[in-house]
C-alpha positions in Angstrom: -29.9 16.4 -16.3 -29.2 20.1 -17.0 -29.1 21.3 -20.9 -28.0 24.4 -22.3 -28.1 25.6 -25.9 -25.0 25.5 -27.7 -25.3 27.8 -31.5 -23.6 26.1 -34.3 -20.3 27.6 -33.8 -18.9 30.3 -36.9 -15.5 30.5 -36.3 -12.6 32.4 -38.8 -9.8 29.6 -38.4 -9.2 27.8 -41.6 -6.3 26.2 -43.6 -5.9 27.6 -47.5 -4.2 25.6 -50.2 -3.8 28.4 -52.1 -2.6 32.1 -51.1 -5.7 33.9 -52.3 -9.5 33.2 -52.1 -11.4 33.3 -55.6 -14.8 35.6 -55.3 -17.6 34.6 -57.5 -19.9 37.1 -58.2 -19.0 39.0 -55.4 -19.9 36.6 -53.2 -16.8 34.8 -50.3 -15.6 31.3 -51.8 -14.9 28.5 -49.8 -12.6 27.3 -52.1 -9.6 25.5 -51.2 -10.9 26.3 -47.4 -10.3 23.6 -44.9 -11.9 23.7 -41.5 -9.2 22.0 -39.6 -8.8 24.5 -36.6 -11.9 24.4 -34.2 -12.3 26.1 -31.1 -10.7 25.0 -27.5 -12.9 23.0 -24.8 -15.3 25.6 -23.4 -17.6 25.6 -20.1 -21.0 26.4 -20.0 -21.9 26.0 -16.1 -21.2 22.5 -15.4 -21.2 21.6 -19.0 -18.2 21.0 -21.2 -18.5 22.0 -24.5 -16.2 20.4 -26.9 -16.3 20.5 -31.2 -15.7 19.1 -34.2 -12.5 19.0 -35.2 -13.5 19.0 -38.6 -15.9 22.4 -39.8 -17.9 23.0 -42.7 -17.4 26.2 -44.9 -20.1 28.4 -46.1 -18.8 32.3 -47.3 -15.4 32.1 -46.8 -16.1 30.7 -42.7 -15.9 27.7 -40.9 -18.3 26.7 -38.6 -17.9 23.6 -36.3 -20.8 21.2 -34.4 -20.5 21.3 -30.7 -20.6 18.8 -28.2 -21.9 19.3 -24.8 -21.0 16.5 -21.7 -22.3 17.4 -18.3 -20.0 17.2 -15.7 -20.1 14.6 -12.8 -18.8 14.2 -9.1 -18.2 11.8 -6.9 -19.7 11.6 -3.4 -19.1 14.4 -0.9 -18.3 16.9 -4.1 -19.9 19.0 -6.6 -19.1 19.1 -10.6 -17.9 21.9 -11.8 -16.2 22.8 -15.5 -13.5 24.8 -14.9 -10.3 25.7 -16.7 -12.1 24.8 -20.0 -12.6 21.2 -18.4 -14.9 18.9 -16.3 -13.9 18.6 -12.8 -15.4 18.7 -9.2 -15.0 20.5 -6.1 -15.3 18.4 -2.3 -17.4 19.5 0.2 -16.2 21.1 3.3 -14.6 18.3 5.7 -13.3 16.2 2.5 -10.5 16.5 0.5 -9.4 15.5 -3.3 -7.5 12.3 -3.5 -7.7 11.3 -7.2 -11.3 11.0 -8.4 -12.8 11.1 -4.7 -13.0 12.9 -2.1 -12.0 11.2 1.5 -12.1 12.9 4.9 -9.8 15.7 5.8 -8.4 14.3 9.1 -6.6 11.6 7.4 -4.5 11.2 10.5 -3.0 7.8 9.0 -1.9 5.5 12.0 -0.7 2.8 10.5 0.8 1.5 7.3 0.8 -2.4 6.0 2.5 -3.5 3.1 2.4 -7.0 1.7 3.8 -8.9 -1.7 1.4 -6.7 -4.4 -1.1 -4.6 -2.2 -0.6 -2.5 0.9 -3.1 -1.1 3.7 -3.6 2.0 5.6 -5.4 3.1 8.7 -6.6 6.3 8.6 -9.5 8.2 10.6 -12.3 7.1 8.5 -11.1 3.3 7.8 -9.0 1.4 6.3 -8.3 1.9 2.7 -6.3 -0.7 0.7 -4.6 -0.4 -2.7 -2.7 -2.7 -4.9 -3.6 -6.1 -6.7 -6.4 -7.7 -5.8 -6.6 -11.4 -6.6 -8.5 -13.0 -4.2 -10.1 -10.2 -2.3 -7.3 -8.8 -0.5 -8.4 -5.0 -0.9 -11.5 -6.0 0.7 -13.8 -4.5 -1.5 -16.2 -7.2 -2.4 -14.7 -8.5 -5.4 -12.7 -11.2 -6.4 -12.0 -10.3 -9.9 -8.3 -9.7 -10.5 -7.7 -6.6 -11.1 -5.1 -3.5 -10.5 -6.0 -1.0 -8.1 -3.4 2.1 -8.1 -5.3 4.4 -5.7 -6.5 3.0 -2.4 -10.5 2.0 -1.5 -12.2 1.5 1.3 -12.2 -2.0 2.5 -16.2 -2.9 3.2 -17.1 -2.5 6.9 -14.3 -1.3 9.0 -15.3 2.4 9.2 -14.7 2.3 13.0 -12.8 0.9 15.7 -9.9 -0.4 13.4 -6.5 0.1 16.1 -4.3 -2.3 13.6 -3.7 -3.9 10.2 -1.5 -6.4 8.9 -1.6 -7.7 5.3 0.5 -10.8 3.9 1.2 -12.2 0.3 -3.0 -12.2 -0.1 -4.2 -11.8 2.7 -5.3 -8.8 4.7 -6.3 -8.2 8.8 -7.7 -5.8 11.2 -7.8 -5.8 14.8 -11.6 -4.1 15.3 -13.1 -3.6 18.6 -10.5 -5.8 20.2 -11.2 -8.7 17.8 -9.8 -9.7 14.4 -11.4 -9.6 11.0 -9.2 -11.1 7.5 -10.1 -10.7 4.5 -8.5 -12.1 0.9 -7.2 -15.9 0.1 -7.8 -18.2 2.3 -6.5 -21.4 0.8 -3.8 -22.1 3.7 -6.5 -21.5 6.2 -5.1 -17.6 7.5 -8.2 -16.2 7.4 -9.1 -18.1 10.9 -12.4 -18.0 10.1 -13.3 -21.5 9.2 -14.5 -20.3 6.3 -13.1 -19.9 2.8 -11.5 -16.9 0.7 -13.2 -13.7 1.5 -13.3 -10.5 -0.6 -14.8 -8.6 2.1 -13.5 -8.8 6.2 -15.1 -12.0 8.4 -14.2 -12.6 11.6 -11.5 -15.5 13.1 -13.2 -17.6 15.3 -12.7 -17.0 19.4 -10.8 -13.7 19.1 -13.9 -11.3 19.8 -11.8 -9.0 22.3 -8.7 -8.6 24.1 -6.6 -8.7 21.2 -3.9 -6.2 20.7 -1.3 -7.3 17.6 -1.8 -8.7 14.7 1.1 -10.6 12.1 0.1 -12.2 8.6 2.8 -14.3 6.7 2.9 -15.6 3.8 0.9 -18.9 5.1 -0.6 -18.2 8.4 -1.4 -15.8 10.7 -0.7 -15.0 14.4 -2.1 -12.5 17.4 -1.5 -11.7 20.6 -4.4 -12.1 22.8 -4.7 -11.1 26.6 -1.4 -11.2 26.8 -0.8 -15.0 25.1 0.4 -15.5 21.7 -2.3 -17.6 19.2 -1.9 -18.8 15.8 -4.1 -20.3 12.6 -3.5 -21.4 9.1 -0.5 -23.8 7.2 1.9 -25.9 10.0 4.1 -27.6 7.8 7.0 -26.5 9.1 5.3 -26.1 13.2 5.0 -22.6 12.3 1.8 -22.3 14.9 4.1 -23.5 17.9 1.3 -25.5 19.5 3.8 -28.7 19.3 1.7 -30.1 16.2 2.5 -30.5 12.7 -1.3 -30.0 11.9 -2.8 -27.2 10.1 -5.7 -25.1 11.9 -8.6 -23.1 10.3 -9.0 -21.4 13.5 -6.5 -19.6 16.4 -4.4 -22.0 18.6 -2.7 -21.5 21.4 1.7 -21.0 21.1 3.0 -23.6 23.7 4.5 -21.9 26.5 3.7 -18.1 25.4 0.4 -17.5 27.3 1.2 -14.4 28.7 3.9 -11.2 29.0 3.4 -11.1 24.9 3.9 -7.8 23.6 4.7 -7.9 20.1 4.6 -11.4 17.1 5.5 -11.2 13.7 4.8 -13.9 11.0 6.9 -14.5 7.9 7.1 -17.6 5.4 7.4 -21.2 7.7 7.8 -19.3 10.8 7.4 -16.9 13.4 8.6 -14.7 16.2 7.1 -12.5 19.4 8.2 -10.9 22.3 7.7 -11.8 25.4 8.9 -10.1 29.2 11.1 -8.4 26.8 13.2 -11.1 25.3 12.7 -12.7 21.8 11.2 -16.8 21.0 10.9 -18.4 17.8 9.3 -21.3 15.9 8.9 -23.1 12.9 11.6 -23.0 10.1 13.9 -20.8 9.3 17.8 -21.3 8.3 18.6 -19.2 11.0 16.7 -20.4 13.9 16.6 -23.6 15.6 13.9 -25.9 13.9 10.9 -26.3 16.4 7.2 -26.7 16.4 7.4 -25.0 19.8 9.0 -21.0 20.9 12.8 -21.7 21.6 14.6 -18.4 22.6 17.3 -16.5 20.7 20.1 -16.1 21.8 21.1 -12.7 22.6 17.5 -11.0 22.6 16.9 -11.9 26.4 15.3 -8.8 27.3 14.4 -4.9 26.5 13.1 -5.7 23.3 10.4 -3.9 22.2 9.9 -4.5 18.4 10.3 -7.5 16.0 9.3 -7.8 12.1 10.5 -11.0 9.9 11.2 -10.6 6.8 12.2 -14.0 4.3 15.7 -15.1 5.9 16.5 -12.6 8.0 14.8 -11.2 11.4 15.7 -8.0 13.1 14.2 -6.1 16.3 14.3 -3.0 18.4 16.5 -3.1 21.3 16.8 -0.4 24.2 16.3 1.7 20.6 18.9 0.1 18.4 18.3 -2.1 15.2 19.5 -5.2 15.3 18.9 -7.8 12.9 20.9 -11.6 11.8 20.3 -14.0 9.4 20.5 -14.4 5.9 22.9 -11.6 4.2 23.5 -11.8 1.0 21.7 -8.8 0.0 23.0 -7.0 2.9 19.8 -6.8 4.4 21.1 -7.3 8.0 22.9 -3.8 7.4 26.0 -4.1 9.1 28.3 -3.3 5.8 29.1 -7.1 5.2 27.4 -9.9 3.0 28.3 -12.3 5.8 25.3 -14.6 7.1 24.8 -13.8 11.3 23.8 -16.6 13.5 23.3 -14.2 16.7 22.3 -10.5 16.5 24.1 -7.8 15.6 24.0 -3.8 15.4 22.6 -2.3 12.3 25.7 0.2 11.6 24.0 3.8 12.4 21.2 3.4 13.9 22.3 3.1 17.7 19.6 4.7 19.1 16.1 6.3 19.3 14.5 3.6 16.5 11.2 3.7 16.7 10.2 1.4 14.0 11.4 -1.8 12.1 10.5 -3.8 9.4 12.4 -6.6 7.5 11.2 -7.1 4.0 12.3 -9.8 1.7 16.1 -9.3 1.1 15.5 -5.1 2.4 15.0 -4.0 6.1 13.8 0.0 6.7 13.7 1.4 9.9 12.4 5.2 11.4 14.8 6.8 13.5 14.0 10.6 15.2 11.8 10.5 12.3 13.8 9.7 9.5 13.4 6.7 7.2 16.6 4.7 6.2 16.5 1.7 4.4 19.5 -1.1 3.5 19.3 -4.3 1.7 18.7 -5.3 -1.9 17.4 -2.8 -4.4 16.4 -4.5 -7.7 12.9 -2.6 -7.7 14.0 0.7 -5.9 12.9 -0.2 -2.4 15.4 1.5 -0.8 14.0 4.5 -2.1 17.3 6.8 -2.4 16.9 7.4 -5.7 19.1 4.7 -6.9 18.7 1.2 -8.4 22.1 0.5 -6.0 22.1 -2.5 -3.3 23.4 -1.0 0.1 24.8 -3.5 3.1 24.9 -0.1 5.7 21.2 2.2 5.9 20.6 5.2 3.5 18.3 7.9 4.0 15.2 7.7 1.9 15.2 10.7 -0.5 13.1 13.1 1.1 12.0 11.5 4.3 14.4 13.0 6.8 12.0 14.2 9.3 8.4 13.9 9.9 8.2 9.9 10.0 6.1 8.0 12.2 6.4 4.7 10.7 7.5 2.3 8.0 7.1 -1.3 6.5 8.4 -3.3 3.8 7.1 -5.8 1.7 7.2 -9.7 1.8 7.3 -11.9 -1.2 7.6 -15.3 -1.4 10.0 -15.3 -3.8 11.1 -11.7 -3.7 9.9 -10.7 -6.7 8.3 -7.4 -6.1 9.5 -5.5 -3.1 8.0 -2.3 -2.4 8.1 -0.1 1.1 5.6 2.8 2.4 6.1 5.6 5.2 3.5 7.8 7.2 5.2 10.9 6.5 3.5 14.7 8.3 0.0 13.3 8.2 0.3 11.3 4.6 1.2 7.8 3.7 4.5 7.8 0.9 5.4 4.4 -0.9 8.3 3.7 -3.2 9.7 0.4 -4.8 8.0 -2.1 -7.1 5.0 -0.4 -8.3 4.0 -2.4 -11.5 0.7 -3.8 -9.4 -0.7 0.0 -8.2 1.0 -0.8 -5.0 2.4 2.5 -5.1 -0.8 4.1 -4.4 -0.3 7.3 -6.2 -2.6 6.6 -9.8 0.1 4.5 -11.8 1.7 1.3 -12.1 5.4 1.9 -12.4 8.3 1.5 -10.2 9.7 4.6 -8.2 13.2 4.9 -6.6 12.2 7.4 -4.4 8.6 8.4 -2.4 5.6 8.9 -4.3 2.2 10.3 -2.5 -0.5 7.6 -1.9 -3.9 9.0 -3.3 -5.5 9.3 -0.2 
């Protein structure tokens, strides 16, 4: 630990209750002196130097008892005390991103948002932010607690190519296999295991995997081409014809291969296969069925599909469609009428290159702008407005430069938030009162705030 000496400070500010001293034998009186005006915060090296705020008088000057703190830093960084305060400087290669320093080439490449915490993948891991009940940030701990500025999750440094993260519960496809992380008490972790504050891998998907889809419940992949799925079945939401729950993957009846895309939301689930879209399980919307049964409509040159509570919506030779449940206008098609069969999200005809259906809100990225449409109690439309829209509006400030986008998924809708790789950095807005925000607090925002990355 470095010292320095700090002199007892003599310093001329002081208060007077009267206008005029009184001398006393020619010597300065401290009468009716108060010492109530000590220096600023100083620097001494990497040492901050702080007083009393209260002096003592002796001939007519105040003098006040310092205070020295050395400064610390965090890893990859050096304190310094600057601007008449601690601080730190990173080391080349690393950048400042709140009270650490992370890698320069963030390069984010995917974004995950779930019901209180969201994910990212970015060149040196994946970082999560957010609530953290049972593990779901990945860090270790189960202790509840609010995390506003993301961490690393333990172990997946390397070789991450995907995330997904539901209401608690958190994935990764690494090295062509899939490791979960977070509550595990409807058996989504596929691990055989039980609830998880750091990653552990689902039984029989080593390799070959190339998407990943947590819900609310369960969880689903797509592996060497065939769909498989693990956790809760009430509802046949693993489509392997059962009713039974499963602690590890099973195989989708019928979807074994030409799989390109799967998405899991609460009760059921959807994937793409040779183009066209099958569902399963229960949902208002679909036919009821512990096996895939194809929707109508969606028979080919699909490319995307995201579930959101009620309502399902997809990529189509580059148009958003969605149907469903509408009463928030999330199908955006300027009417609060429920569709049974898909239709065209008004606007965005062309060149989508991402969807995602949230609970009650749908976003989507087109020639790199972000629109959103739906409900917007917590500002997850992010147009700087607290107003519902049944027809997309642009996100305040993300008109070019976006890559991708997700919404949230709550069971029952209660916190709805929505985050954006935006020009090599990852922007969230919406329900922020968990740190799912990512930028260092824990209030809601109706338009893009910076994750702390």
């Amino acid at each position: 630990m470095r010292h320095v000496v700090i002199a007892l400070l003599l310093f001329a500010g002081c208060s007077h209750s009267n206008d005029h001293l009184e001398s006393d034998g020619g010597n300065d009186s401290c009468a009716g002196v108060t010492c109530d005006q000590p220096p600023a915060t100083t620097c001494a090296n990497a040492i901050e130097v702080t007083y009393a705020t209260t002096g003592t008088c002796t001939n007519n000057t105040c003098s006040y008892a310092p205070t020295t703190t050395d400064c610390t830093a965090p890893a990859n960084a050096t304190a310094v005390c600057t601007s008449n305060a601690c601080d730190f400087t990173c080391d080349a290669g690393y950048t400042k991103s709140g009270a650490a320093c992370v890698s320069s080439d963030l390069d984010p490449s995917a974004i995950a948002v779930g019901a209180r915490h969201a994910c990212a993948l970015v060149a040196s891991g994946v970082w999560c932010w957010g609530y953290n009940g049972f593990g779901e940030l990945g860090t270790g701990s189960t202790s509840p607690t609010i995390q506003p500025t993301p961490v690393a999750v333990t172990g997946l440094a390397a070789g991450v190519t995907a995330i997904s993260v539901g209401d608690e519960t958190s994935c990764a496809i690494v090295s062509g296999g899939v490791w979960c992380w977070g509550y595990d008490g409807d058996q989504q972790l596929g691990s055989g295991a039980t609830t998880s504050a750091t990653p552990v891998a689902v039984q029989g998907l080593s390799s070959g995997v190339t998407a990943i889809s947590v819900g609310l419940f369960s969880s689903c992949a797509v592996v060497n081409g065939g769909a498989q799925c693990w956790g809760t079945n009430t509802f046949g939401e693993l489509g392997n014809n059962t009713t039974t729950p499963s602690a590890t993957p099973v195989a989708v009846q019928g979807l074994s291969s030409g799989v390109t895309a799967i998405a899991v939301g609460a009760g059921y689930a959807c994937a793409v296969a040779s183009g066209g879209v099958q569902c399963w399980g229960q949902n208002p919307f679909i036919a009821e069925s512990n096996v895939p049964t194809a929707i109508s409509g969606w028979s080919a040159n699909v490319t995307s599909i995201s579930v959101g509570e009620d309502a399902i919506c997809a990529i189509v030779n580059g148009a958003a469609q969605c149907f469903g449940d509408n009463n928030a206008g999330q199908i955006g098609n300027e009417s609060n009428e429920v569709a049974v069969t898909p239709v065209a999200v008004q606007g965005l005809t062309s060149s989508v290159t991402t969807i995602s259906a949230g609970n009650e809100t749908g976003c989507a990225v087109m020639n790199g702008a972000v629109e959103c449409w739906g409900a917007n109690q917590d500002g997850q439309l992010g147009d700087s407005t607290m107003a519902a829209s049944s027809t997309p509006v642009g996100v305040t400030g993300l008109s070019t430069g976006a890559s991708a986008v997700a919404v949230g998924n709550d069971e029952n809708g209660n916190y709805v938030s929505a985050c954006a790789i935006v020009s090599g950095g990852v922007q969230c807005w919406g329900y922020g009162e968990y740190g799912e925000l990512g930028n260092g607090s824990n209030v809601n925002s109706d338009a893009p705030v910076a994750v702390q990355l």
